[in-house]
C-alpha positions, 0 to 999 in steps of 0.5 A: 333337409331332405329325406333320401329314401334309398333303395328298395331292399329284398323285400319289397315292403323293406326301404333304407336311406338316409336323413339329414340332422344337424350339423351336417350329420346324417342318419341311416334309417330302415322302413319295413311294411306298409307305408300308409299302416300305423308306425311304430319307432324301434330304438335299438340297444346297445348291439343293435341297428336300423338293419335289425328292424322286423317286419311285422303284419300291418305295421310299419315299423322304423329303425334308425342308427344311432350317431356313430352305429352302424352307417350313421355319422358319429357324434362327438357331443352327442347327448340324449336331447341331440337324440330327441332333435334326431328323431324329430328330424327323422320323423319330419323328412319321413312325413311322421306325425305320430309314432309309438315308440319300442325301446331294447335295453339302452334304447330306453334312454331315448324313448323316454327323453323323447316321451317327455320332450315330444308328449302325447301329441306325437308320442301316444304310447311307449313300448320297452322291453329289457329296458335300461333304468335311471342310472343309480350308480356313477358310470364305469371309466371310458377305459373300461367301456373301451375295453369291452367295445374291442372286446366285441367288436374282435369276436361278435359271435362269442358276444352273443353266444354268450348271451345262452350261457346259463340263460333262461328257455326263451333266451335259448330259444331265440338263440337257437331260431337262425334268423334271431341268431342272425339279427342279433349278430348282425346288429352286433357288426353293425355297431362296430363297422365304423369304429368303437366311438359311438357303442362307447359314447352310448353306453356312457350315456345309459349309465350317466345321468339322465335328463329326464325325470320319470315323472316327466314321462307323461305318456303311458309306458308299458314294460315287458321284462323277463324275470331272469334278465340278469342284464337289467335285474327285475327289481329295476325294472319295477322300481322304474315302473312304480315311478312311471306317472303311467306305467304297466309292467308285464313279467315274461317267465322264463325269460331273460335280457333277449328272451321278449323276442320269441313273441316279439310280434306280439309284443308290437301288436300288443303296443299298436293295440294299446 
């Protein structure tokens, strides 16, 4: 399987294509900075895509959509171990030997399913911010997770204007920065473009069993969470911590579920420093 790299984007360190997984799937990805600098894997959440992906001082920085986000072929089986075999794919057409990973809310899932099935060799380091947690409770019906998925995709804007409401300082601050604005709205089109399938099989996925135990996350783990995330409550967040073989978390005050992305380049810099 062959990478198509794709087009170069306005900026000239920013790339797009596409790579081929399994099953004759494939999956659009986005490259912002040098190509010879460390790389760092973002794994998008749940509103989110390869075309949100930073740019960020001397780090390359990878995106992809997950199967059925954005432009990326749907996946009707799709499971978080046909994630880990994504991502290898991904990072095998793209000549990647070793990677950090950062991980938003739902994408937690990925990274530490690929973490643990990838290790240290090719994983040294793993980076979460508003991370989703095991799953504790049995997930909603489809019905209802269907019903929140038209919801988003009738009004993407009121998403995420809603994410302000009642919200702490850095949320409102990355709401009130035009291009944050921008990304989140945008990441939040791009999961629907192509239909609610894939948002709705994601969000089962996070909230279903995972399998991966945290004890099979023999990486270090280090977790930014804002004190206020009402997203994914704080309490969570360090048990998920606590139960980590390595894990470090780092209380954001005043910080909500977005509030991480007001010093989100240092956050990375951070990680690619650890």
């Amino acid at each position: 399987m062959v990478a198509d790299v794709g087009t170069a984007g306005t900026d000239s360190t920013t790339r797009d294509g596409r790579a081929s997984s399994t099953g004759g799937r494939s999956l659009s990805w986005r490259s912002t900075g040098p190509t010879d600098a460390p790389v760092l894997l973002l794994l998008h959440g749940d509103t989110g895509s390869a075309r949100t992906a930073p740019v960020v001082d001397s780090v390359r920085v990878l995106s992809y959509d997950r199967p059925g986000f954005g432009t990326s072929t749907p996946h009707p089986d799709r499971d978080l171990l046909s994630d880990v075999v994504d991502v290898q794919v991904l990072l095998e057409q793209l000549d990647v030997a070793r990677v950090r990973l950062l991980a938003f809310s739902g994408g937690a899932a990925v990274a530490f399913a690929v973490a643990a099935r990838l290790g240290p060799e090719v994983v040294p380091h793993v980076g979460i911010v508003s991370g989703a947690t095991w799953p504790t409770v049995p997930p909603p019906p489809v019905e209802a997770l269907q019903g929140a998925a038209e919801a988003l995709r009738a009004d993407p804007a009121a998403a995420v204007d809603r994410l302000g409401v009642e919200a702490p300082r850095l949320d409102r601050e990355v709401l009130a920065d035009p291009s944050l604005r921008a990304e989140l709205l945008d990441g939040v089109v791009d999961v629907l473009a192509g239909g609610t399938e894939g948002w709705v099989r994601d969000a089962l996925l996070v909230r279903s069993p995972w399998p991966v135990a945290p004890a099979q996350v023999d990486v270090p783990v280090t977790w930014w969470h804002g004190e206020h995330d009402v997203a994914v409550p704080l309490a969570a967040a360090e048990a998920a911590v606590s139960a980590l073989p390595h894990g470090v978390l780092h209380r954001l005050p005043e910080a909500g579920h977005i509030g991480w992305m007001h010093d989100r380049d240092a956050i990375v810099q951070a990680l690619m420093g650890a």
